[in-house]
C-alpha positions, 0 to 999 in steps of 0.5 A, a space after each residue: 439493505 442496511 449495512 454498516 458502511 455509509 454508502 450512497 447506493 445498496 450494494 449489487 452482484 454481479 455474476 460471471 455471465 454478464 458483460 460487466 464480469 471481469 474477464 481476467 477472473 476466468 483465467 483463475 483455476 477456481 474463479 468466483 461465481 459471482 462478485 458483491 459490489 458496493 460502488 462502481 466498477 472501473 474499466 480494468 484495463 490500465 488497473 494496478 495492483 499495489 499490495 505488502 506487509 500490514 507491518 510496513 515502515 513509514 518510507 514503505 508506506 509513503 512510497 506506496 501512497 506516492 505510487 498509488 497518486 501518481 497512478 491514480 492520476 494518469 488514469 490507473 485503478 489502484 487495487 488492493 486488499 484494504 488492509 492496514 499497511 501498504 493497502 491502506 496507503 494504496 487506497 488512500 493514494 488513490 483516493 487523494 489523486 480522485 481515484 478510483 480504487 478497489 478494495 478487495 475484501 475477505 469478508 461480506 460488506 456488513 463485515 468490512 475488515 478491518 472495521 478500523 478502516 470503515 471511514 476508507 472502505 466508504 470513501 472508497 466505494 464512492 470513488 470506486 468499489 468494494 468488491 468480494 465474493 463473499 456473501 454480505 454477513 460473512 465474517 473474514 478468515 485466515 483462508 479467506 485473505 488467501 483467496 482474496 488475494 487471487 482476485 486482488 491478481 486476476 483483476 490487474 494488469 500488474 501487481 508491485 509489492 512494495 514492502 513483504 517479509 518471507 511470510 507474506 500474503 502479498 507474496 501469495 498475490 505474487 504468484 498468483 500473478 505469475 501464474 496468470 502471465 501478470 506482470 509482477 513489480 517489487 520495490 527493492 529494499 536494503 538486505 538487512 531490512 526484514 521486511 523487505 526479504 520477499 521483495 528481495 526474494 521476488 527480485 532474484 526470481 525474476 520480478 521488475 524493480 519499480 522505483 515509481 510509477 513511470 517504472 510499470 508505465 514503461 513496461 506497459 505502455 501505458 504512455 508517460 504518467 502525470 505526476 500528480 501536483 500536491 497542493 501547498 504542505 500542510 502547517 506543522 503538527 503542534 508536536 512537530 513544532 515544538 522541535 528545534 531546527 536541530 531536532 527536525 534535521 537529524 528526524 528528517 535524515 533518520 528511517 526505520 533503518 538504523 544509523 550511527 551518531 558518527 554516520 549521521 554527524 558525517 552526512 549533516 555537517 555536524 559535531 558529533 557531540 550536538 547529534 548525541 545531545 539532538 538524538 538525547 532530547 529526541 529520545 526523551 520526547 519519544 521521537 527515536 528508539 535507541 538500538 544501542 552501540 551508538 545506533 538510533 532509528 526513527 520510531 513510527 507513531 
């Protein structure tokens, strides 16, 4: 059957009859009568759930890719909606520590979405599967990332939110989790950081902070994690490499959040006068935004 993902094997169906359907999806109220695979199905029973905003910041999204490795590398299925954000840093963590994952799609897979992500989408159904309960040709809408999100829950043991305004889909997976007895995670963020309101919101209703992945192990049993061993840093981009030594400090020290010159001069040990000038070339290079009132973040690529 042709497609527009790359795949080594057609793509099979699955129906609720058979012994590989997965059971927690009859604990939905509306449960899919059949599933569209492309790949191989994990067993479920350590799966994880790693879901939030597409708008994330670069500290969200290396914390859910670092979550995603550790995960994968102590034998946990990372799932996810293979959307850009925090679903793709999942998937790829995953796929970094040798999988597997699963991404559920909101639409059939001759329409993968986002088409953006069709390198991931092939990857990840060699070292897992693309799973949806949509006929191949469909075409993904608003409505249909909602019900993506309810197979997203039901197929975990856990869902951690990592990173989700008040309007989120991942707060729908949330909820649906909860309805389902699932446990739900959500990674605390600063008050003033919108992005991180629904985590904040998920908190004080209840929800277990995680701050790693021994934070889920922990509350499942799942026995200690084995952090998974990053091989040897990769030489510097030619754009980092042409920043001074003093530039790569005060970018290091910088996130999404703001910072004040006399703030990041105190915690660096330095004159206030070479972290304005830094912060000056750094902004002429496109490196940071200025926020005004002596207050700088670092700007994402």
């Amino acid at each position: 059957m042709s497609t527009d993902i790359a795949l080594h094997q057609p793509p099979f169906e699955i129906a609720s009859q058979v012994p590989q359907w997965p059971r927690g999806l009859q604990r939905l109220d509306r449960p899919p009568s059949r599933l569209r695979v492309a790949g191989a199905l994990p067993g479920l029973t350590r799966a994880v759930a790693i879901v939030g905003t597409r708008r994330c910041d670069p500290e969200a999204k290396r914390f859910a890719q670092t979550l995603a490795r550790d995960l994968a590398a102590s034998r946990c299925p990372v799932v996810s909606g293979g959307a850009h954000g925090i679903d793709s840093a999942a998937h790829h963590g995953a796929l970094e520590a040798g999988g597997p994952t699963i991404a559920v799609l909101a639409s059939g897979l001759r329409r993968a979405y986002p088409p953006r992500n069709r390198a991931l989408f092939e990857r990840i159904a060699t070292l897992g599967a693309l799973v949806t309960e949509h006929d191949d040709d469909c075409p993904p809408r608003r409505g249909r990332f909602l019900e993506r999100n309810r197979i997203i829950a039901a197929l975990s043991r856990a869902v951690v939110v990592v990173q989700a305004p008040h309007r989120s889909g991942a707060l729908s997976t949330a909820a649906v989790a909860r309805e389902l007895g699932i446990p739900v995670f959500a990674v605390p963020a600063s008050p003033w950081d919108v992005r991180g309101a629904g985590c904040a919101r998920l908190l004080a209703g209840g929800a277990l902070p995680c701050a790693g992945a021994s934070d889920i192990a922990r509350a499942l049993n799942f026995g200690p994690i084995r952090r998974f061993a990053e091989g040897p840093r990769s030489p510097m981009s030619s754009m980092e490499a042409t920043h001074t030594r003093r530039q790569r400090t005060i970018l290091a020290a910088l996130s999404s959040v703001s910072r004040h010159v006399d703030e990041l001069a105190g915690s660096l040990g330095l004159p206030a006068a070479e972290v304005q000038t830094a912060l000056l070339e750094l902004l002429l290079l496109g490196d940071v935004q200025d926020r005004g009132g002596g207050y700088y973040v670092r700007r994402t690529r």
